[in-house]
N, C-alpha and C positions, 0 to 999 in steps of 0.2 A: 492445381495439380502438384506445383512442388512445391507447396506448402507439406505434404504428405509425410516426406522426407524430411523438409527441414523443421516439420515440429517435434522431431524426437532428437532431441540432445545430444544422448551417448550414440545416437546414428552420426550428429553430425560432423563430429570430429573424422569420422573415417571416411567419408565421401570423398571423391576425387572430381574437383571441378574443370567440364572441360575449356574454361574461359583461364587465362592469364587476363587479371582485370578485368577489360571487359572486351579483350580480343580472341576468338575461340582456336585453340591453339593446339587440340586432342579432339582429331576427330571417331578415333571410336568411341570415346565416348559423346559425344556429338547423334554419332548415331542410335547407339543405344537410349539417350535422349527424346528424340525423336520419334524411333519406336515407340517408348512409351508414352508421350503425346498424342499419336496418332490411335494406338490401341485406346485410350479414353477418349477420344473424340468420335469413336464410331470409326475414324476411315481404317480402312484396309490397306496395310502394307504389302502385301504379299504378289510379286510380281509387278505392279506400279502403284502411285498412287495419282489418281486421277485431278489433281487439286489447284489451281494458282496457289501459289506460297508466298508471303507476305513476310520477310524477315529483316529488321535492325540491324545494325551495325554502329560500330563504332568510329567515330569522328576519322577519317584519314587513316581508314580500316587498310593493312598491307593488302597488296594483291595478291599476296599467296595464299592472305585466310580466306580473302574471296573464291578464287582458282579452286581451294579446296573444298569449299562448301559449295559452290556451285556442281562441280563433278560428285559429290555426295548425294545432292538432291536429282542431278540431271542421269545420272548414271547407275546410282542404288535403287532410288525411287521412280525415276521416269516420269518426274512433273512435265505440266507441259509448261509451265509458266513460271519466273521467280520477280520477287520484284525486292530491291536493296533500298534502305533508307536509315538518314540518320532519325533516330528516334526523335532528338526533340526539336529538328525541323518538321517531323513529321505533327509534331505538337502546336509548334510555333504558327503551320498554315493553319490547322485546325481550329486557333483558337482565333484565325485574323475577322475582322470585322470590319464593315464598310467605310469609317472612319481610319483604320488603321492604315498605316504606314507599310509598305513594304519593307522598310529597313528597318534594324533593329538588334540590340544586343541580347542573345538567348544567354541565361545563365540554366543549367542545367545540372543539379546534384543529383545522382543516383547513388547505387550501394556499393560503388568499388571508386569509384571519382568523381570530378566535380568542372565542368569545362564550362568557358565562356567561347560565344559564337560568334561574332559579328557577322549580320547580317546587309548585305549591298544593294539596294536595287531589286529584290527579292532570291540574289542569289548566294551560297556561303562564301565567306571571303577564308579559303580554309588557311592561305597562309602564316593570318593573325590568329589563328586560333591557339588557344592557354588551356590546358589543362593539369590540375592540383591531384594528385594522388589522394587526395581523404573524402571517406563519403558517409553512409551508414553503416557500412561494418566499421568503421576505424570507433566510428563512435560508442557501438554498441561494445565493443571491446573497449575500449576506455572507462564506459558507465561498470562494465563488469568488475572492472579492475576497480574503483573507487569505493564500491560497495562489498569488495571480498575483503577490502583493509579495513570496511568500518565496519562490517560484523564476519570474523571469521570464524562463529562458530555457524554459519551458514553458507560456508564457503562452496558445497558440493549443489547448493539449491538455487546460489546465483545458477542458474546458467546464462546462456545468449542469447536463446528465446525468449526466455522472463526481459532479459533483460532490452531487448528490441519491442516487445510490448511497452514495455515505457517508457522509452523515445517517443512512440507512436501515440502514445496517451498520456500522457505528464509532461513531457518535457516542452521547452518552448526556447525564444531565441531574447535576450535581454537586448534593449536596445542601448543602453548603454551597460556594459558587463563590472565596470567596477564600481558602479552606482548601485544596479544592482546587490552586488557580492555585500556593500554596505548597509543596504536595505535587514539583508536576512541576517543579519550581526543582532537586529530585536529580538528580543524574545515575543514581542508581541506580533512581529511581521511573521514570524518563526511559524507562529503557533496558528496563527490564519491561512497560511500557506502550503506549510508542509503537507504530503500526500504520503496516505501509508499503503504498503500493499502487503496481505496477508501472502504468508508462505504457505502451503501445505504441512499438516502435520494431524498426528492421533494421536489422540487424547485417551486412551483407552489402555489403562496401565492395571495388569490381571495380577489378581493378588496370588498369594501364594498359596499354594493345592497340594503339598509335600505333605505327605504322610507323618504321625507321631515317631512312628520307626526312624522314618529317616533324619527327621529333625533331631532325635536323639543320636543316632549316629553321627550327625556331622556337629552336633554340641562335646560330644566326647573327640571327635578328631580335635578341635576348637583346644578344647585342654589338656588334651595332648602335645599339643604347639607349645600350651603356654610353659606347661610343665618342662618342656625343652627348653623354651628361652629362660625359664627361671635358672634352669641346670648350668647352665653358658654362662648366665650373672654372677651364680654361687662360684662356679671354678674361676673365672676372670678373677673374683674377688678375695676366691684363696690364693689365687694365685701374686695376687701384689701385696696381699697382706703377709705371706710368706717371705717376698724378696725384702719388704721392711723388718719382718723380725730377723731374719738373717743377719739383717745389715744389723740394728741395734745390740743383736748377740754378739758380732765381731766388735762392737766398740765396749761393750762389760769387759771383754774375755784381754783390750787393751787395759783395763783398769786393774785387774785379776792380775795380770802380767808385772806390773806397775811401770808401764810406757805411758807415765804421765803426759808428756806435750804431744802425743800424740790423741791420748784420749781427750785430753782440752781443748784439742782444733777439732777433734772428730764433735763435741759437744756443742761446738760453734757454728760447724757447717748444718746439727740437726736441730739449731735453733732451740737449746737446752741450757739449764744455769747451773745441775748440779745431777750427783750420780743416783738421788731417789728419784728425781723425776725421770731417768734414764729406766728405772725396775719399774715405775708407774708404767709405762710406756709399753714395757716388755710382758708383764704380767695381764696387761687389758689386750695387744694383740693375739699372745698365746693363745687367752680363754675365745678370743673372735677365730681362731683359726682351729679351734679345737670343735669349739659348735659349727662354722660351715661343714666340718668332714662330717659329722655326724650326719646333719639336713643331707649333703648327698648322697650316704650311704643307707635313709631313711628313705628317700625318694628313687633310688635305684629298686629299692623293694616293693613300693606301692606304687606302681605304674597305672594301676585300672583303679580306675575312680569311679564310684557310685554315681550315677548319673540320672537315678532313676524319680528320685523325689521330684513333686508337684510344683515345690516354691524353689524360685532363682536362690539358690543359697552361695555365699562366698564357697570355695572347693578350699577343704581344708592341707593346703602345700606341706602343711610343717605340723609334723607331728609332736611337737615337744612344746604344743599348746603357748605357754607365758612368754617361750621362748623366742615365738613368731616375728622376725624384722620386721620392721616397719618399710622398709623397700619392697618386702613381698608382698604386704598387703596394698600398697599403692599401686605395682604393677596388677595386679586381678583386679582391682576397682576399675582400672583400664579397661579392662574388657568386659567389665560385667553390661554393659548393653550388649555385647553378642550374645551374651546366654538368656538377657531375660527373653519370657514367651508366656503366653497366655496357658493356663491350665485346662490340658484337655480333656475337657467335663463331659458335654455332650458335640452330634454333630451340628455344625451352628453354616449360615451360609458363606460363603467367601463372599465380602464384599471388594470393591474396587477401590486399591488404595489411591487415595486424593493426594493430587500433585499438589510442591509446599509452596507453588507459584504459579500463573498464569501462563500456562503455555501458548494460548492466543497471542498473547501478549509480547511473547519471547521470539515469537515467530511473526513478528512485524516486519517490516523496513520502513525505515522512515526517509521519506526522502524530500529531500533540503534543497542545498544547493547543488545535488549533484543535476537538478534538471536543467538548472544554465550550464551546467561546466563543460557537460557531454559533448550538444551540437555546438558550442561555440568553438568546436577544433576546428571548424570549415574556415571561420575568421579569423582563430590565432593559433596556425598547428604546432607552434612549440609549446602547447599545452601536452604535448605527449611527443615532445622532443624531435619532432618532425620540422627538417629545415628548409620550409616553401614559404611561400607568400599566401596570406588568405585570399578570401573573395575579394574582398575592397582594393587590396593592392593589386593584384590580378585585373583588375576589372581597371582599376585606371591604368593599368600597363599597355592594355590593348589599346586602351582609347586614345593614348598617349601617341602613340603610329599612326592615325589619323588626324587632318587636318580639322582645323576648328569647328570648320562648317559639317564637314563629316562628324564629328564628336557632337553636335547638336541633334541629327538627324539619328544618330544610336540611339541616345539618351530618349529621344521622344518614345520608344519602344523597347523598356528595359523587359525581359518578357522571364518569369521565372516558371520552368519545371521540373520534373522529377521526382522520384518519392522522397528524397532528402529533404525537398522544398515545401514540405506541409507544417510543417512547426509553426505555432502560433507566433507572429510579431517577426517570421521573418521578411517580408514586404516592409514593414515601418523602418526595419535596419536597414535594409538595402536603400531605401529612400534617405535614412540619413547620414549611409554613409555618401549618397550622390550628393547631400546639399552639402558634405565637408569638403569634397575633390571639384564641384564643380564651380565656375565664377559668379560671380555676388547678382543676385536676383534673375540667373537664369534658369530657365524651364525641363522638366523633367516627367517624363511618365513610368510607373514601375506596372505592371500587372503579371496578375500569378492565372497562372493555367488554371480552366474550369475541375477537369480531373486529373493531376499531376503524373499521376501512375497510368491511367488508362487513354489518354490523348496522343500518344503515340499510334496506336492501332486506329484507333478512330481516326488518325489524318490517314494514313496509306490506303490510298484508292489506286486508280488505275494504271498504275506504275508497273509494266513488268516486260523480263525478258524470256523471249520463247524459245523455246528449242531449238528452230532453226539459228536464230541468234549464235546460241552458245556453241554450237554444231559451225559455222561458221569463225567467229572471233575468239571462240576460247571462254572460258571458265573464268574469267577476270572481266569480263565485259561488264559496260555496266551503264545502261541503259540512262543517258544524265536525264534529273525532273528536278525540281525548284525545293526537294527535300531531301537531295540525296548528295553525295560527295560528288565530287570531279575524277571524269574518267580522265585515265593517265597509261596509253596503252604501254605495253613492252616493248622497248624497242631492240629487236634481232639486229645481229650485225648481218648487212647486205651478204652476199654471195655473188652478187653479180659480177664485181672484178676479176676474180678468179678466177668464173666461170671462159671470161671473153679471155683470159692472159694464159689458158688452159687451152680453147682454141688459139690464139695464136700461135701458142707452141705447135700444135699439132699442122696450123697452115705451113708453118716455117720447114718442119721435117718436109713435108708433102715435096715443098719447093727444092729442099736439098735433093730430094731424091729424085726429081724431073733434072736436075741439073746434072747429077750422075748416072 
């Protein structure tokens, strides 16, 4: 059912979760939750719901989230029955077998944290209980991050969901991660390994359906443009070829004057050796500045251009034919792919213009190493700059606070669930990181939950508290069973002192007032 929700993307950014982590800490949404639970299951909300309720919590869950969920269910709904439990104790009985131990260390990754349990004698020992802030969200945001910097032109198609499908399906746990990282440095390890996942995309690219009309109109808008930038080029270039005859006018008209050292330095600065080559100079910009006036006084007039011929022809800018720059013809060579176009003879079909490369293809991901890098943040979280301890160090911190004999009886029942816990090779890591922490030839058992996601439910049986209960002790009560946390009541400050120093006072008056 909430998968519903979190399989739409741009849904899921806006949603409001009533959990902090994984402590439920908003309860109208909580209820409206519920609601729609109950609406898909068939029961009826309306006035009570007749049901025992079966609900998880989380490890040394406050008594307020409890207080508050209990007066939700006992008081909105009118269950008769609730029953609390930690989830992967509730796993942990479920998966015990006649052989097993009662005692035992539960390592439990879910999708908001990742907590180790130690188990006593079959009951939790919550004081040594660890929990790490990282889980599958931290992960699945990491993977997305990784894969938005190696292809950003698919940056809007990662999402979160693609991107949690392959955690779920590709990704696995290295057992040793920089031997690994080594490994995929082949090309030939590369190339046997790698996993691609197609992106969504179409292919289906329509050709053009634009009428001859309109094609001819936007080919004349087109030279229209060009005819303007040409105009911009021509005046820029009167215009400098102007400030230079200027200048070489004022340096003649020092020779004319006969301000010799003056015209001999002005000679020197325009990199000149004598006063023909100064007329050379003055006589070829004139005739440049006398032909650009003409071209824009030629082109101010022929604005509308024939457009109408069958063949792509150069558009003739300059009318004085021989005269034509050699700049002007290289700027229209520029554009002459806009204007060429097929001759429109007959109606002929639109076909579909073919892509100049493999869209399939473009629309891969290829994926490497991102599928160790992801879940390895549970064992080294300052892969994304988080300053905790992994599992391993975590795991021997606990065990660390028990005594040796104690730390033998953990170890025989290393017990992994949760959904974080299904990655291929993660049982062989945990196992070797027990033989790196543990001492030389001693014993060890790792096992992983039959269904890591759904042995939860499947352990909570007959655990629950009833109305009269809660009617009784409060909404914080909590029913202790061998999968559930330690009841820890509130404790009120007495009353009863005040009460009796409340009568005394009033004995005391009584006696005054016999005495007077």
């Amino acid at each position: 059912m909430g998968w519903e929700s979190w399989g739409c993307s741009p849904l899921r950014w806006l949603l409001r979760s009533p959990f902090d982590r994984n402590v439920p800490v908003q309860l109208e949404l909580q209820e409206l939750l519920l609601d729609h639970v109950f609406q898909r299951l068939g029961v009826s909300s309306q006035g009570c719901v007749d049901h025992p309720i079966v609900l998880t919590e989380a490890v040394c869950n406050p008594l307020y989230s409890r207080q508050m969920m209990s007066e939700l269910l006992f008081e909105c709904y009118q269950v008769p029955k609730v029953s609390y439990g930690v989830d992967s104790l509730y796993s942990f009985y479920h998966n015990r077998r006649q052989n097993w131990p009662c005692s035992g260390l539960v390592i439990s990754s879910g999708y908001q944290c990742t907590h180790i349990l130690p188990v006593l004698e079959g009951r939790l020992d919550a004081k040594n209980c660890k929990r790490i802030n990282l889980g599958g969200c931290q992960a699945a945001v990491y993977l997305q991050r990784l894969l938005q910097l190696k292809y950003p032109g698919h940056f809007a198609a990662i999402t979160l969901s693609r991107m949690e499908e392959i955690l779920h399906e590709h990704s696995y746990i290295a057992q040793d991660y920089i031997e690994e990282l080594q490994k995929w440095r082949c090309p030939e390890y590369y190339e046997n390994n790698v996993h691609k996942m197609q992106l969504p995309f179409s292919n289906k690219l329509l050709g053009s359906t634009v009428a001859s009309e309109e094609k001819q109109e936007k080919r004349q808008q087109q030279l229209r443009r060009l005819q303007e930038l040409n105009a911009r080029r021509r005046e820029e270039k009167l215009q400098l070829d102007q400030e230079r005859l200027d200048r070489l006018l004022y340096v003649q008209e020092l020779l004319e004057d006969g301000q010799m050292d003056q015209f001999h330095k002005a000679l020197v600065e325009l990199n000149m050796d004598s006063a023909e080559e100064l007329q050379s100079y003055i006589n070829k910009l004139s005739l440049s500045v006398e032909q650009t006036k003409q071209k824009i006084l030629q082109s101010e007039v022929n604005i509308e251009v024939d457009v109408v011929d069958s063949k792509p022809e150069t558009p003739d800018l300059d009318p004085l034919g021989s005269e034509q720059s050699l700049e002007d013809v290289e700027s229209i060579n520029e554009f002459e792919p806009l204007f060429a176009e097929e001759q429109p003879e007959a109606e002929k079909p639109v076909a579909a213009v073919q892509p100049v490369f493999n869209l399939a293809e473009y629309h891969q991901l290829f994926l490497g190493t991102e599928r160790i890098r992801a879940p390895e943040i549970v064992f080294q979280p300052s892969l994304i700059g988080e300053d905790q301890a992994g599992i391993a160090e975590t795991m021997q911190f606990v065990l660390e606070r028990y005594s040796k004999e104690q730390q033998t009886i953990l170890v025989q029942n290393v017990f992994l669930t949760g959904g974080n816990t299904m990655y291929p090779g993660l049982k062989a890591r945990i196992q070797k990181e027990l033989l790196e922490m543990r001492p030389f030839q001693s014993s060890f058992q790792v096992h992983l939950a039959s269904s890591p996601v759904l042995d939860a439910w499947y352990g909570a049986r007959d655990w629950a508290v009833d109305r009269k209960d809660y009617e009784e002790k409060g909404g914080e009560y909590l029913k202790e069973h061998c999968a559930s946390n330690v009841y820890v009541p509130i404790r009120l400050p007495k009353q009863a002192p005040r009460a009796a120093e409340a009568a005394g006072r009033a004995s005391g008056t009584g006696n005054a007032g016999e005495q007077a």
